[in-house]
Backbone atoms as SQL, in Angstrom:
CREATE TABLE atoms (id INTEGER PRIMARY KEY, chain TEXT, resi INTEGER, resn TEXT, atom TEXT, x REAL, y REAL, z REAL);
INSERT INTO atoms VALUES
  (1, 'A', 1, 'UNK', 'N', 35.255, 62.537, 59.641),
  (2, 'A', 1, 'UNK', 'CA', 35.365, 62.655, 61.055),
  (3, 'A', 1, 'UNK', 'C', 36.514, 61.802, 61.590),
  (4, 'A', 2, 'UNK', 'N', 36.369, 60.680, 61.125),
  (5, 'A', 2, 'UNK', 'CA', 37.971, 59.901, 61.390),
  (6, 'A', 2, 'UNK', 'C', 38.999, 60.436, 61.610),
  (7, 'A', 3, 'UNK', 'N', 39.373, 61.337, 60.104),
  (8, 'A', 3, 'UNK', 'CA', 40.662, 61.836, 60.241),
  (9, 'A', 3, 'UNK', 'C', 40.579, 63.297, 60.976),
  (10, 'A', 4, 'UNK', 'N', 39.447, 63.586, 61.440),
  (11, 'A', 4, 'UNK', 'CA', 39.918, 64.751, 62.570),
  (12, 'A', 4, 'UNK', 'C', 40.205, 64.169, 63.765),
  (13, 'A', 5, 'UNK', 'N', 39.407, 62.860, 63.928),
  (14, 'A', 5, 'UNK', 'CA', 39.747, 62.352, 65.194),
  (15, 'A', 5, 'UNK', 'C', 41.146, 61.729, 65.148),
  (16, 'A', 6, 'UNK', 'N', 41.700, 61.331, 64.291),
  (17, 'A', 6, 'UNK', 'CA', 42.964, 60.964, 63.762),
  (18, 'A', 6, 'UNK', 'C', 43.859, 62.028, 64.122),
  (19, 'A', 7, 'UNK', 'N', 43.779, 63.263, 63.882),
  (20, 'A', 7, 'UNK', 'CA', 44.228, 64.406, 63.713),
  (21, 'A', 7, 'UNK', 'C', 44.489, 64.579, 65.203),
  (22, 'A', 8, 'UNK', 'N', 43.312, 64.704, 65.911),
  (23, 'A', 8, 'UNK', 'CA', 43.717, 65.041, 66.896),
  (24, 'A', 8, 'UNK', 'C', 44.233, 64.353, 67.787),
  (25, 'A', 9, 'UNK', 'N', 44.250, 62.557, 67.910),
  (26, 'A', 9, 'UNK', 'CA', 44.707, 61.891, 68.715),
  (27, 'A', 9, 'UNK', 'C', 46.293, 61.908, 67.866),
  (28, 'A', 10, 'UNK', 'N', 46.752, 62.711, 67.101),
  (29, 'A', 10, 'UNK', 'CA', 48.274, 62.759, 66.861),
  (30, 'A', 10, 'UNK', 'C', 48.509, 63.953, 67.357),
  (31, 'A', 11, 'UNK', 'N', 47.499, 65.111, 67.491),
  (32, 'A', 11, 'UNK', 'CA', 47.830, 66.338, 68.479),
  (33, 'A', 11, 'UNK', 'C', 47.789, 65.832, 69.518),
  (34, 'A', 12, 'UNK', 'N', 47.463, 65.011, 70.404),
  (35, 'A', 12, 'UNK', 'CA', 47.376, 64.805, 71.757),
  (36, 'A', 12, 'UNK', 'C', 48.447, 63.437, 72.016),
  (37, 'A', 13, 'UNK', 'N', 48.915, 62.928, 71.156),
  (38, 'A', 13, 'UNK', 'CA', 50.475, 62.185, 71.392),
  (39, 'A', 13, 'UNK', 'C', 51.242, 63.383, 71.630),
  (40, 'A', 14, 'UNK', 'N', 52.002, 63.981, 70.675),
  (41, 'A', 14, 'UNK', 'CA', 52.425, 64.912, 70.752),
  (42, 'A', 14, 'UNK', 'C', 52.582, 66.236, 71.399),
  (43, 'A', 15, 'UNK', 'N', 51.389, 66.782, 72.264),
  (44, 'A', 15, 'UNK', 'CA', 51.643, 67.125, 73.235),
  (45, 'A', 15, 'UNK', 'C', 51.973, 66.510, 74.625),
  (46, 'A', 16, 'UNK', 'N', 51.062, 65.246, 74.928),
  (47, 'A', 16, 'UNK', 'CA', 51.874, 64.595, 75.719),
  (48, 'A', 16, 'UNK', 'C', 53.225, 64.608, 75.895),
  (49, 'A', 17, 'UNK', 'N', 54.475, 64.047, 74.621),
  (50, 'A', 17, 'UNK', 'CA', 55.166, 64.096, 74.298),
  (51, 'A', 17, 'UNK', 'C', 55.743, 65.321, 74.931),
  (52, 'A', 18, 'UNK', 'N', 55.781, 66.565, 74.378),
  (53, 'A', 18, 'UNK', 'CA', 56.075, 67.298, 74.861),
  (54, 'A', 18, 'UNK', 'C', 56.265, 68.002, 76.349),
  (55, 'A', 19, 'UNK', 'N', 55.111, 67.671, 76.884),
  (56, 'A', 19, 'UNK', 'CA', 54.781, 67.677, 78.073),
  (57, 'A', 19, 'UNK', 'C', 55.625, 66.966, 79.187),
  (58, 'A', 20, 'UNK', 'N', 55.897, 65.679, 78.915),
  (59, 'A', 20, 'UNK', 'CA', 57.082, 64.903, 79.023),
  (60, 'A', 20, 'UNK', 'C', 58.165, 65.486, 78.971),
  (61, 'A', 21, 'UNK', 'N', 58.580, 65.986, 77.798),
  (62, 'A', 21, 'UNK', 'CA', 60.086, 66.220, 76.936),
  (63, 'A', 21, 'UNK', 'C', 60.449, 67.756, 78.465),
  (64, 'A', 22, 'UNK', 'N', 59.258, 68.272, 78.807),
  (65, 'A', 22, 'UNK', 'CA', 59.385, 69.216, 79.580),
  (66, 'A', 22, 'UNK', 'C', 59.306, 68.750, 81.132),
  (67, 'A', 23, 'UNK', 'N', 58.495, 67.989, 81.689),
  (68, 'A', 23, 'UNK', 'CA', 59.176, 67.670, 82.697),
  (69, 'A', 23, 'UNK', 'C', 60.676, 66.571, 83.159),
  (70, 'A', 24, 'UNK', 'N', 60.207, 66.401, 81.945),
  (71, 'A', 24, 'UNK', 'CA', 62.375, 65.579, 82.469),
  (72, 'A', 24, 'UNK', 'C', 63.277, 66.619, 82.028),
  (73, 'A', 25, 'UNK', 'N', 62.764, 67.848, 81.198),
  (74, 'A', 25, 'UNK', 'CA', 64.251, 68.974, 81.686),
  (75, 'A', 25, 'UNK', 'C', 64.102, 69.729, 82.698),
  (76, 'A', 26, 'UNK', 'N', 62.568, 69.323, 83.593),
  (77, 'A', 26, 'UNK', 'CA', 62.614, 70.484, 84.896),
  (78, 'A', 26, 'UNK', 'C', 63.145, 69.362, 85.180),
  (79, 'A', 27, 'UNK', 'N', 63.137, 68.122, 85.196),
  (80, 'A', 27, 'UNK', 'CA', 63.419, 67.159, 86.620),
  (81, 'A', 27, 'UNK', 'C', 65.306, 67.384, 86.675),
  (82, 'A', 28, 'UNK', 'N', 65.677, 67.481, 85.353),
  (83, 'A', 28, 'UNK', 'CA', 67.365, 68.038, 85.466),
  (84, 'A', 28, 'UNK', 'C', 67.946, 68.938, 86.046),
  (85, 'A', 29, 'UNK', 'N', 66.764, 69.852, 85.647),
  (86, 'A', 29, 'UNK', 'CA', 67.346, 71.511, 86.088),
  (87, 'A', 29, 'UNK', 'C', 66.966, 71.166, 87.645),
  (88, 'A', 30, 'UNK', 'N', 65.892, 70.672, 88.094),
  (89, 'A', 30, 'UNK', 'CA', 65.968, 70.240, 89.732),
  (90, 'A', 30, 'UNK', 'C', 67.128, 69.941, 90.115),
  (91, 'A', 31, 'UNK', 'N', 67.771, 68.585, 89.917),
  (92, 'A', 31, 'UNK', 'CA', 68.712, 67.673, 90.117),
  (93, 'A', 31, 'UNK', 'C', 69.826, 68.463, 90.210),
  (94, 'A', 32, 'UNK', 'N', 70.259, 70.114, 89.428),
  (95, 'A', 32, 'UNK', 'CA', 71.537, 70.202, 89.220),
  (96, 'A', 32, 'UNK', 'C', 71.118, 71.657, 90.524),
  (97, 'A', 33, 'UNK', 'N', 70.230, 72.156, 90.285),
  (98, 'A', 33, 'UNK', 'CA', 69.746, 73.127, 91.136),
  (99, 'A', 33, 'UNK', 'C', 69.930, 72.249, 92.495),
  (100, 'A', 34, 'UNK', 'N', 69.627, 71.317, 93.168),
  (101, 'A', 34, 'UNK', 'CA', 69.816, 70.587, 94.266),
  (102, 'A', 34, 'UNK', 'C', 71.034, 70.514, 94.545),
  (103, 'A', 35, 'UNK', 'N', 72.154, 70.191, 93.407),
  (104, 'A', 35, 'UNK', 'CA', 73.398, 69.801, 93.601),
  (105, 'A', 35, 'UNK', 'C', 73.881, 71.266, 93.835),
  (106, 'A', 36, 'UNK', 'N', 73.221, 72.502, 92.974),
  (107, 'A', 36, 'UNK', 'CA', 74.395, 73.832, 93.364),
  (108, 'A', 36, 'UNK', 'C', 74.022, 73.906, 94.870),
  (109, 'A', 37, 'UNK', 'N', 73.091, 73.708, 95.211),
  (110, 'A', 37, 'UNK', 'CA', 72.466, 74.164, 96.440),
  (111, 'A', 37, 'UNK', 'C', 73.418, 73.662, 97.583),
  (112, 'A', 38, 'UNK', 'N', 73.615, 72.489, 97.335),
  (113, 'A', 38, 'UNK', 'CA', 74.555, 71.789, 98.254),
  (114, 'A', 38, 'UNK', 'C', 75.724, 72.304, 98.503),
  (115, 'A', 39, 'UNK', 'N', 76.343, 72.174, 97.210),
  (116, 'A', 39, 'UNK', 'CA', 77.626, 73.198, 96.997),
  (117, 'A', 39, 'UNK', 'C', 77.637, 74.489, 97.362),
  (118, 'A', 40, 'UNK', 'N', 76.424, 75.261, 97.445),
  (119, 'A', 40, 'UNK', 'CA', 76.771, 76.380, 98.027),
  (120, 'A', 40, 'UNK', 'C', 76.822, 76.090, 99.364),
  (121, 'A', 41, 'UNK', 'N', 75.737, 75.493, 100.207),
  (122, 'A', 41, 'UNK', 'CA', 75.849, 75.479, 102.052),
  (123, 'A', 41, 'UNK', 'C', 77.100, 74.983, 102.194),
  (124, 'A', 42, 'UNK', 'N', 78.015, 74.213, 101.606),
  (125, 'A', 42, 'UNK', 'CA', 79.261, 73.209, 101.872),
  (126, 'A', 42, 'UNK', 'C', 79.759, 74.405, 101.631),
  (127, 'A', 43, 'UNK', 'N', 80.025, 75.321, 100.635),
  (128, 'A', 43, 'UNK', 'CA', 80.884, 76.789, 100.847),
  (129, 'A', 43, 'UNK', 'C', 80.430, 77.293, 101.732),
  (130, 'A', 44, 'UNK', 'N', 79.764, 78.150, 102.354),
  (131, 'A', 44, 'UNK', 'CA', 79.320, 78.315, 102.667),
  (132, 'A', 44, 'UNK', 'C', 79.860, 78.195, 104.446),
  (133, 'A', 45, 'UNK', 'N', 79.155, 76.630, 104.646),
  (134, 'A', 45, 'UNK', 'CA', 80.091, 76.259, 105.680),
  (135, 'A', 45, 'UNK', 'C', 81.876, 75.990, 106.056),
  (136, 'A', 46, 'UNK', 'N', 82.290, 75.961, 105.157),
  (137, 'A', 46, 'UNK', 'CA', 83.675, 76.186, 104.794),
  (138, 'A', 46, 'UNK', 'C', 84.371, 77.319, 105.141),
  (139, 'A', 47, 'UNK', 'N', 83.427, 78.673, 105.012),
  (140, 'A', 47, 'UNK', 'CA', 83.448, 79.935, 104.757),
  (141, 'A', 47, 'UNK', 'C', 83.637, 80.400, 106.174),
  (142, 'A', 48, 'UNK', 'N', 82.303, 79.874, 106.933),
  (143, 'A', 48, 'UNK', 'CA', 82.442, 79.905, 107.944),
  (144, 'A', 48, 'UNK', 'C', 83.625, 79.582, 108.902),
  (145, 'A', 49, 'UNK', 'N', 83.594, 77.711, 108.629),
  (146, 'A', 49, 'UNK', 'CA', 84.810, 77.876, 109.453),
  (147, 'A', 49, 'UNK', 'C', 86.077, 78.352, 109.120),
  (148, 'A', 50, 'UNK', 'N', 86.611, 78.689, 108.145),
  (149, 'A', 50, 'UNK', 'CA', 87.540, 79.449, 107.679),
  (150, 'A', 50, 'UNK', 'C', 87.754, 81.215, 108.437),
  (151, 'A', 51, 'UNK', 'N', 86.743, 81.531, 108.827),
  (152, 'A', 51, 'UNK', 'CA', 86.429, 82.793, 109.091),
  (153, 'A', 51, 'UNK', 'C', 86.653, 82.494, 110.581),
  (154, 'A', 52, 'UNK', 'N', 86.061, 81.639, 111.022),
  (155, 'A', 52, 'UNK', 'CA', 86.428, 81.671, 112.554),
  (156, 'A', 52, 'UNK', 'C', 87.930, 81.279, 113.019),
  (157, 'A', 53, 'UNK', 'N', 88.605, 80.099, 112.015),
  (158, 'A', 53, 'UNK', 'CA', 90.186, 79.898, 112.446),
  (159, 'A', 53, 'UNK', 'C', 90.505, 81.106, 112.063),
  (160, 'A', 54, 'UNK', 'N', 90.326, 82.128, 111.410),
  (161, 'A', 54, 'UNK', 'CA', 91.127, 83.597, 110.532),
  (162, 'A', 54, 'UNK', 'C', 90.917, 84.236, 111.879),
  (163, 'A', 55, 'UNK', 'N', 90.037, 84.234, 112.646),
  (164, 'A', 55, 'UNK', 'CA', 89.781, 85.254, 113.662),
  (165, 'A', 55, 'UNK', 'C', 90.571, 84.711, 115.320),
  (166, 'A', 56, 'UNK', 'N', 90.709, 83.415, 114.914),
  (167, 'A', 56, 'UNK', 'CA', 91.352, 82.926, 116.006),
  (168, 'A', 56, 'UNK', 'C', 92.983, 82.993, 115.554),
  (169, 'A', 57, 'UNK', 'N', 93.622, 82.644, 114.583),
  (170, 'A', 57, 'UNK', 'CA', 94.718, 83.108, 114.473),
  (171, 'A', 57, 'UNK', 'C', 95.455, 84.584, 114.722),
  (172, 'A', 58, 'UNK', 'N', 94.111, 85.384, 114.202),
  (173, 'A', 58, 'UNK', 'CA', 94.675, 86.572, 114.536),
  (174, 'A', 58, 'UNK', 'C', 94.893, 87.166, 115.532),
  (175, 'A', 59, 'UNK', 'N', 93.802, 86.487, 116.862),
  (176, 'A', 59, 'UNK', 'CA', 93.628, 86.508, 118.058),
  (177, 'A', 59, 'UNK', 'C', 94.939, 86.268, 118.291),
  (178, 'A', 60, 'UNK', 'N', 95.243, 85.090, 118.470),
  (179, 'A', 60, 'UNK', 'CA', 96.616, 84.660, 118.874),
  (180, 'A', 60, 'UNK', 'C', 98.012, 85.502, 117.957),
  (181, 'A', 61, 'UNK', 'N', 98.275, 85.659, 117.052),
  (182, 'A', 61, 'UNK', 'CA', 98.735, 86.858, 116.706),
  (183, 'A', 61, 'UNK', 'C', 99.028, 87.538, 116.615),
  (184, 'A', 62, 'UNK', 'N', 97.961, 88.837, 117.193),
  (185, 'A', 62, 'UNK', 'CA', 98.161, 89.785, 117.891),
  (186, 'A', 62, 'UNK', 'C', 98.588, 89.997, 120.057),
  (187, 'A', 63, 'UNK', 'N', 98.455, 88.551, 120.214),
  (188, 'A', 63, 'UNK', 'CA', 98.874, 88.477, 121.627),
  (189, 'A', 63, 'UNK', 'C', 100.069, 88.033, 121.374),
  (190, 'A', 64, 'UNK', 'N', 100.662, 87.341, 120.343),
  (191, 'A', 64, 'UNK', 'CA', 102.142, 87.150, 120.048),
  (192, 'A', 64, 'UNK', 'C', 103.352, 88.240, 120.257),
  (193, 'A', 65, 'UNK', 'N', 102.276, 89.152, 118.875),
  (194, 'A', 65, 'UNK', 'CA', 102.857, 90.416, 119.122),
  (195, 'A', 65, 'UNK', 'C', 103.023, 91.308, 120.178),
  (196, 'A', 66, 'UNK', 'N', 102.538, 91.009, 120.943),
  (197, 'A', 66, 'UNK', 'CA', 102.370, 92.605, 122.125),
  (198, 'A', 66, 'UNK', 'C', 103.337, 91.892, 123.098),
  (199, 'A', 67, 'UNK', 'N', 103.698, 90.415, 123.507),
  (200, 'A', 67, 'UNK', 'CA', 104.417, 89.554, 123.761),
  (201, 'A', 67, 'UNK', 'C', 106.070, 89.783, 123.615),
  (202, 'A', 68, 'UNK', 'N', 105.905, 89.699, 121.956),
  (203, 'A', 68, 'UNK', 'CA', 107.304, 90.522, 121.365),
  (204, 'A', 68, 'UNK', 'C', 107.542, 91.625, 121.982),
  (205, 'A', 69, 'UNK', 'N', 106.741, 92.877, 121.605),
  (206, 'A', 69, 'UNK', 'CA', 107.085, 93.739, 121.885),
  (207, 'A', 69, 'UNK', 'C', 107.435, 94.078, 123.312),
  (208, 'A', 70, 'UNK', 'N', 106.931, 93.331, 124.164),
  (209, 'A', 70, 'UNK', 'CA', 107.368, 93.758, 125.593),
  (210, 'A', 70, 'UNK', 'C', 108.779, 92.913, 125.449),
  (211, 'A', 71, 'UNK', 'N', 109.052, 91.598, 125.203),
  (212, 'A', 71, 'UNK', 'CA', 110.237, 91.242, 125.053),
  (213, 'A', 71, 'UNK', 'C', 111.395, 92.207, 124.429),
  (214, 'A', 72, 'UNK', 'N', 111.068, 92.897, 123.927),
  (215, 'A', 72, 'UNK', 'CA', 111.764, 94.007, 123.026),
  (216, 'A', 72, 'UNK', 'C', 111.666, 95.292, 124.171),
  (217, 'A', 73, 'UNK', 'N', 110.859, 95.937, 124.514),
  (218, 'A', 73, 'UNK', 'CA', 111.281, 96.599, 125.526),
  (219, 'A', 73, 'UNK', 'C', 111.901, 96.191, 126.355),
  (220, 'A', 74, 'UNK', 'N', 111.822, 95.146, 127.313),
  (221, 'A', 74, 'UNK', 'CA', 113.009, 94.749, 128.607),
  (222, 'A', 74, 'UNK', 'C', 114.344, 94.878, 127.930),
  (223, 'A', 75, 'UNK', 'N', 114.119, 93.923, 126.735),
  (224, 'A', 75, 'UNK', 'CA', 115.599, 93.697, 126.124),
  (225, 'A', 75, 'UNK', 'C', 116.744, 94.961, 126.607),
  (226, 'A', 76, 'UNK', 'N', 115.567, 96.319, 125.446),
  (227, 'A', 76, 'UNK', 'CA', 116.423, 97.454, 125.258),
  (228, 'A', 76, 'UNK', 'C', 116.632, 98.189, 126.532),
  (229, 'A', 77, 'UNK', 'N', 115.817, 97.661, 127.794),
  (230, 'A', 77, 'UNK', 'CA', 115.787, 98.546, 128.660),
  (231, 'A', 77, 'UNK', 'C', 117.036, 97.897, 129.758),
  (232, 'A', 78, 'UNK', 'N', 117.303, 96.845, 129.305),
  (233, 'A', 78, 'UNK', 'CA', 118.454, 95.976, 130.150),
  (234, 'A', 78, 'UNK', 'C', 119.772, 95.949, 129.612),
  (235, 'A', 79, 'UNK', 'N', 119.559, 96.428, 128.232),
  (236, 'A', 79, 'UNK', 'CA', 120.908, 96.418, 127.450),
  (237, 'A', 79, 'UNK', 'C', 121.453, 97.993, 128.096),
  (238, 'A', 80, 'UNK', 'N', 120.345, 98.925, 127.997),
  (239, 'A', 80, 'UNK', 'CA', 120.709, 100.304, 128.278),
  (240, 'A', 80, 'UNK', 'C', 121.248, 100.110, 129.549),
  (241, 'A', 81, 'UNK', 'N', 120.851, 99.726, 130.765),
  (242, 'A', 81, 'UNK', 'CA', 121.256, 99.769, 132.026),
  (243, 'A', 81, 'UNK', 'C', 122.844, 98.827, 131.958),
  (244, 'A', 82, 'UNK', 'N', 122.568, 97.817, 131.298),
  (245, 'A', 82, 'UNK', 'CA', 124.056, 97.078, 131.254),
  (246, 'A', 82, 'UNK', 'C', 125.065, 98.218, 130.511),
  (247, 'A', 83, 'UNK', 'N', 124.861, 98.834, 129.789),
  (248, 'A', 83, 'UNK', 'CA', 125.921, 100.039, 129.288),
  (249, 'A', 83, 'UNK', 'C', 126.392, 100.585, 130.262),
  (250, 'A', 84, 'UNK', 'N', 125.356, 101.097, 131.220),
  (251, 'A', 84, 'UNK', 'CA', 125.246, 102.206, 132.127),
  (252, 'A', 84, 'UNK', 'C', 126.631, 101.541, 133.632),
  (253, 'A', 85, 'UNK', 'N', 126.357, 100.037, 133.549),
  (254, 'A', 85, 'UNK', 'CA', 127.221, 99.070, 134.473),
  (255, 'A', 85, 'UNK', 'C', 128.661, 99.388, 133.979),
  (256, 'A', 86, 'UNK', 'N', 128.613, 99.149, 132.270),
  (257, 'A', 86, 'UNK', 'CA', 129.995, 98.920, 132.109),
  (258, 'A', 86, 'UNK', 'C', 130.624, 100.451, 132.078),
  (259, 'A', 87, 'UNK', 'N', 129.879, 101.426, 131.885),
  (260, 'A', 87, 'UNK', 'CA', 130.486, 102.790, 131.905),
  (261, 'A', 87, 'UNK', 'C', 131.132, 103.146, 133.187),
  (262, 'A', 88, 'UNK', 'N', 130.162, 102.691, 134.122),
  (263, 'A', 88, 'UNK', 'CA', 130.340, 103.201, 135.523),
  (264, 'A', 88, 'UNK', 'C', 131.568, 102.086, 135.956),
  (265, 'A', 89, 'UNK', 'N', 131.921, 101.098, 135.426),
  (266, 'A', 89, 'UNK', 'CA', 132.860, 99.774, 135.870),
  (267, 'A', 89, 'UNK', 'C', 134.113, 100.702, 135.221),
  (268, 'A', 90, 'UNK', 'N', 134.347, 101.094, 133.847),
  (269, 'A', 90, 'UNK', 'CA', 135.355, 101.762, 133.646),
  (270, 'A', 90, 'UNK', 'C', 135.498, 102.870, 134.557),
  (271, 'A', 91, 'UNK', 'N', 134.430, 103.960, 134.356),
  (272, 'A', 91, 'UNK', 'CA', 135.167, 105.057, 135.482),
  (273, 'A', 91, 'UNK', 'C', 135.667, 104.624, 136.700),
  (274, 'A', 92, 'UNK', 'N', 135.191, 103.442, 137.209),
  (275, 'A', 92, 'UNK', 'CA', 135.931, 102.768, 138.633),
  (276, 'A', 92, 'UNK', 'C', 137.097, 102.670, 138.552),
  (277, 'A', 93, 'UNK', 'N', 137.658, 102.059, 137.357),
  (278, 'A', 93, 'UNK', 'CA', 138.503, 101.218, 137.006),
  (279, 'A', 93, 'UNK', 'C', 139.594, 102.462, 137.187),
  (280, 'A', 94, 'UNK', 'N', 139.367, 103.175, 136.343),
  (281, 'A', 94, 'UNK', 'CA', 139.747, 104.181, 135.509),
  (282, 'A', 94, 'UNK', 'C', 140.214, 105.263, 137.237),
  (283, 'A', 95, 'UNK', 'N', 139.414, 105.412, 137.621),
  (284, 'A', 95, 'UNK', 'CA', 139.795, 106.283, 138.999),
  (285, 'A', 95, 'UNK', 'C', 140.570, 104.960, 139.831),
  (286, 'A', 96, 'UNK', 'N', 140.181, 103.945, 140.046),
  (287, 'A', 96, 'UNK', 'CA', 141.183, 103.289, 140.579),
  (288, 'A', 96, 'UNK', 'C', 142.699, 103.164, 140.351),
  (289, 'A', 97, 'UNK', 'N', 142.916, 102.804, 139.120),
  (290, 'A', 97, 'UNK', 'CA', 144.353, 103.139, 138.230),
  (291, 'A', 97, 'UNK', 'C', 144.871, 104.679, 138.787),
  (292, 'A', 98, 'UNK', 'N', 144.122, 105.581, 138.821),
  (293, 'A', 98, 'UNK', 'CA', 144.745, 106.832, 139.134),
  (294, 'A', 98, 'UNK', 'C', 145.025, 107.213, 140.279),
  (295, 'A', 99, 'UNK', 'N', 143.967, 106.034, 141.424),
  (296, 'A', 99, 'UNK', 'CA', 144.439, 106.462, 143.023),
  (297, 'A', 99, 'UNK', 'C', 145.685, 105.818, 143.246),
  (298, 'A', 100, 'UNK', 'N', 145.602, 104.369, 142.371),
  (299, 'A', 100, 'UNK', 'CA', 146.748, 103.344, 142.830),
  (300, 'A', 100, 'UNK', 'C', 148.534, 103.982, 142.118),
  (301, 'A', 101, 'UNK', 'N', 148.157, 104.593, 141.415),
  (302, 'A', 101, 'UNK', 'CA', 149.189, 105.335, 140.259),
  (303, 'A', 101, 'UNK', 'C', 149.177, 106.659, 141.799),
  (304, 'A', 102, 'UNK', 'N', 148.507, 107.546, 141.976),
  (305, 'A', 102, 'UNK', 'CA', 148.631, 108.416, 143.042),
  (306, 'A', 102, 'UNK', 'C', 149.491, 108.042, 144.335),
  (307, 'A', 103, 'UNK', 'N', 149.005, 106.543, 144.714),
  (308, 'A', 103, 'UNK', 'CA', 149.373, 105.998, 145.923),
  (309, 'A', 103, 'UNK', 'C', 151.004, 105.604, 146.015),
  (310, 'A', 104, 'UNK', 'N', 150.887, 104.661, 144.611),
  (311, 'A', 104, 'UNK', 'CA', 152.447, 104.623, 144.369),
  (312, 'A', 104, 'UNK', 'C', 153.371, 105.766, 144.159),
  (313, 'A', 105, 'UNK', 'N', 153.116, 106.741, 143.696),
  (314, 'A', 105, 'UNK', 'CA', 154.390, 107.632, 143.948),
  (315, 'A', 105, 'UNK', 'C', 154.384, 108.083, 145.421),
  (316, 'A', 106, 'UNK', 'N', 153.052, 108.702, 146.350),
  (317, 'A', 106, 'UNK', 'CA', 153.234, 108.786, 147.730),
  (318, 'A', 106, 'UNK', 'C', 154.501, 108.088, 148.225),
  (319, 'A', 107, 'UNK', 'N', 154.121, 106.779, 147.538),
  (320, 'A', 107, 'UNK', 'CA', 154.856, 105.878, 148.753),
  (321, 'A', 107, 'UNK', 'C', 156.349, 105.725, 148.138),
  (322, 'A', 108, 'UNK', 'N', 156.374, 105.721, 147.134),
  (323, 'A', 108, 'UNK', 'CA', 158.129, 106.195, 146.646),
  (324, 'A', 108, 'UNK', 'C', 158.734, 107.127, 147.351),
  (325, 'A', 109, 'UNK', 'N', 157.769, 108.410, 147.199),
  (326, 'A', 109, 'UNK', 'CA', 158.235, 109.608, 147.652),
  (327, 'A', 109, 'UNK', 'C', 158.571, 109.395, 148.944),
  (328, 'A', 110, 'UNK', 'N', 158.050, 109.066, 150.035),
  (329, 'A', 110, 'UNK', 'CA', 157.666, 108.795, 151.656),
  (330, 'A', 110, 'UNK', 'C', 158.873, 107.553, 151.354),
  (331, 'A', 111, 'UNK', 'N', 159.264, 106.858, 150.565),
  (332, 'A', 111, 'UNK', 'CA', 160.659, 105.922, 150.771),
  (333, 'A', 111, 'UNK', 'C', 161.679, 106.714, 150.491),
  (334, 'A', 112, 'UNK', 'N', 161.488, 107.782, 149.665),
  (335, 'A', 112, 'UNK', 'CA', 163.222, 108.265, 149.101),
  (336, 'A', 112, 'UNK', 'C', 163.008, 109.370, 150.222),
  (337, 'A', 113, 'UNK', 'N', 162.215, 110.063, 151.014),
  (338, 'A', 113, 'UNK', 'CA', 162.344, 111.017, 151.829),
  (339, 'A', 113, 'UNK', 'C', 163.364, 110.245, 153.304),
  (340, 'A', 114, 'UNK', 'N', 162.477, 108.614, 153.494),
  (341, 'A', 114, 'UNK', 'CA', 162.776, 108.303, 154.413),
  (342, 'A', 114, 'UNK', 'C', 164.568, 107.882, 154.304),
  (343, 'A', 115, 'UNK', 'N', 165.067, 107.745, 153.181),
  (344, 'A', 115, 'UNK', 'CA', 166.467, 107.332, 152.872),
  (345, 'A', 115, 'UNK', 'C', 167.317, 108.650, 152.767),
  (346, 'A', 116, 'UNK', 'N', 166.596, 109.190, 152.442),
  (347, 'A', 116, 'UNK', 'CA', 167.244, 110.532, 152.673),
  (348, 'A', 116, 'UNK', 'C', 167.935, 111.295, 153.863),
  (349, 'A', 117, 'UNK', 'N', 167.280, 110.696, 154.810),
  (350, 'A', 117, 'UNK', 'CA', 167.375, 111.206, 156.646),
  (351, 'A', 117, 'UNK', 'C', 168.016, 110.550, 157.240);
């Protein structure tokens, strides 16, 4: 009877033992499970705010752009009309030269008529 009782108080070290050997690898797998956990909400929150500056940049962004683009319409719409100035400044020019060119021979003519008499 001894050595069953022997027997079994070395089965019952030994599971102890074991029993042990098993909660200090849950208590690890806790510990690292705690730590992913963390690491994920810290992504997580990261994620977040990352997502909200992405949405605010683009915000601003896209009001940049539409900004541009009206800058870009006046541009072209002021460059066109300034063409339209200098076209119309030459034909001035251009008919002026031809009245003043017109005027001057008049007035030659109207001098050699008047020397004439």
């Amino acid at each position: 009877m001894t050595q069953q009782g022997a027997a079994l108080q070395s089965y019952n070290n030994e599971l102890v033992k074991c029993i042990e050997d098993l909660c200090t690898k849950r208590d690890e797998l806790n510990k690292q499970i705690q730590q992913e956990e963390e690491e994920k909400n810290k992504l997580q929150n990261d994620i977040r705010i990352l997502t909200e500056k992405l949405a605010r940049v683009n915000e601003n962004l896209a009001r940049k752009m539409a900004s541009r683009n009206e800058f870009d319409k006046t541009i072209a719409e002021t460059e066109a009309a300034y063409m339209k100035i200098l076209e119309s400044s030459q034909t001035l020019l251009n008919v002026l030269k031809k009245e003043a060119g017109n005027l001057s021979k008049a007035t030659e003519l109207k001098s050699s008529v008047a020397k004439d008499t």
